[in-house]
C-alpha positions in Angstrom: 8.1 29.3 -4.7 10.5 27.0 -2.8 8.3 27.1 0.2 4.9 25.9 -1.8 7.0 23.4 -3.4 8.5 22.0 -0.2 4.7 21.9 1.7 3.3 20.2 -1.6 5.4 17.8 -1.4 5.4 17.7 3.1 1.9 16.7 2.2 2.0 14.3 -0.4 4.5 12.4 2.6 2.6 12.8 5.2 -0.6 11.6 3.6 1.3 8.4 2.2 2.4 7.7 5.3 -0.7 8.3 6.9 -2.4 5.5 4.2 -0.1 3.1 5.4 -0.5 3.6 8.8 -4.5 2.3 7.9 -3.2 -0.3 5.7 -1.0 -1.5 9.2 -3.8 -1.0 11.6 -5.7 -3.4 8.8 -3.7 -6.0 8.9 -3.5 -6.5 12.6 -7.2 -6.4 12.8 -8.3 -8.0 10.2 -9.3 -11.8 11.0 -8.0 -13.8 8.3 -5.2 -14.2 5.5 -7.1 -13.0 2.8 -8.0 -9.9 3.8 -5.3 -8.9 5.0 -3.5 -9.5 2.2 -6.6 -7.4 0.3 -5.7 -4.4 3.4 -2.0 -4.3 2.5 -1.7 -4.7 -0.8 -4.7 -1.9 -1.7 -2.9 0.5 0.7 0.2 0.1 0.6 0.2 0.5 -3.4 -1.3 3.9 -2.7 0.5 5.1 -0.2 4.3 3.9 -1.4 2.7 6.2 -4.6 2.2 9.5 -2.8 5.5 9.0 -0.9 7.3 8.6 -4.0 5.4 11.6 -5.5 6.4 13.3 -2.3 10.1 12.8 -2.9 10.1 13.4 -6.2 8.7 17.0 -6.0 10.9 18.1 -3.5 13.7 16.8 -5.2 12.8 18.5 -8.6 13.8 17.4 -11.8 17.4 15.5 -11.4 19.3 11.8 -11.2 17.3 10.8 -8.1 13.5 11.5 -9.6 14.6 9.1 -12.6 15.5 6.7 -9.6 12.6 7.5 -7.9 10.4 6.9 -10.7 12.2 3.4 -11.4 11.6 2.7 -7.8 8.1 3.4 -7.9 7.5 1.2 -11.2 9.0 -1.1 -9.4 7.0 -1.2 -6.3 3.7 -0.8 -8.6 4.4 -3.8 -9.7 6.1 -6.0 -6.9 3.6 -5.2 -4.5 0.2 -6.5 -5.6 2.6 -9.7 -7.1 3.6 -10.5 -3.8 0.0 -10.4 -2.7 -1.1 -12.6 -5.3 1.7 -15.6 -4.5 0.9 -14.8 -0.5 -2.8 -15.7 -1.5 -1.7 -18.9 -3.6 0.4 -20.0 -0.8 -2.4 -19.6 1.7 -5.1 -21.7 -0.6 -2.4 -24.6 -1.5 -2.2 -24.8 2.5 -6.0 -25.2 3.1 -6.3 -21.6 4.3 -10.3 -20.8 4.6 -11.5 -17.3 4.6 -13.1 -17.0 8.2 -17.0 -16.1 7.4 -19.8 -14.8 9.6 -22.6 -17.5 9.8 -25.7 -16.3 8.6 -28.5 -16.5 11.4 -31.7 -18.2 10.2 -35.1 -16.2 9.9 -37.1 -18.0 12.1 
């Protein structure tokens, strides 16, 4: 049983980790501001979430899940915050979005 536990929860890691890994490679190749701030905050939301869940099944039911758990309530919430006061900032400094040009139809 320990053994199932301990691979349910390698997994839940690993695949967290893996999400933010995307969300990174996101927000170096994304062009502007705004979506990277969409990128990062999306993913990293999600993948904070399966770490947590992660740690929280291998530790089993103790003092550090009720930690983790207010850590994770804590980062739900923080996170997409931050994004949304990033995004203000940008706009009150006359960031544009960068958009392709539409060709004509000729």
């Amino acid at each position: 049983m320990e053994i199932i536990i301990n691979l349910i929860s390698f997994l839940f890691i690993i695949l967290g980790s893996l999400i933010i890994l995307v969300g990174s490679l996101g927000l170096l190749r994304l062009p502007d501001v705004f979506s990277r701030i969409h990128a990062v905050g999306m993913i990293d939301t999600a993948g904070i979430g399966l770490i947590i869940t992660g740690l929280i099944i291998f530790s089993g039911f103790s003092a550090v899940t009720i930690k983790l758990l207010i850590m994770g309530l804590i980062l739900f919430f923080t996170s997409p915050i931050s994004g949304h006061a990033v995004a203000i900032s940008a706009k009150k400094n006359n960031l544009k979005p960068i958009l392709k040009k539409r060709e004509k139809n000729k």
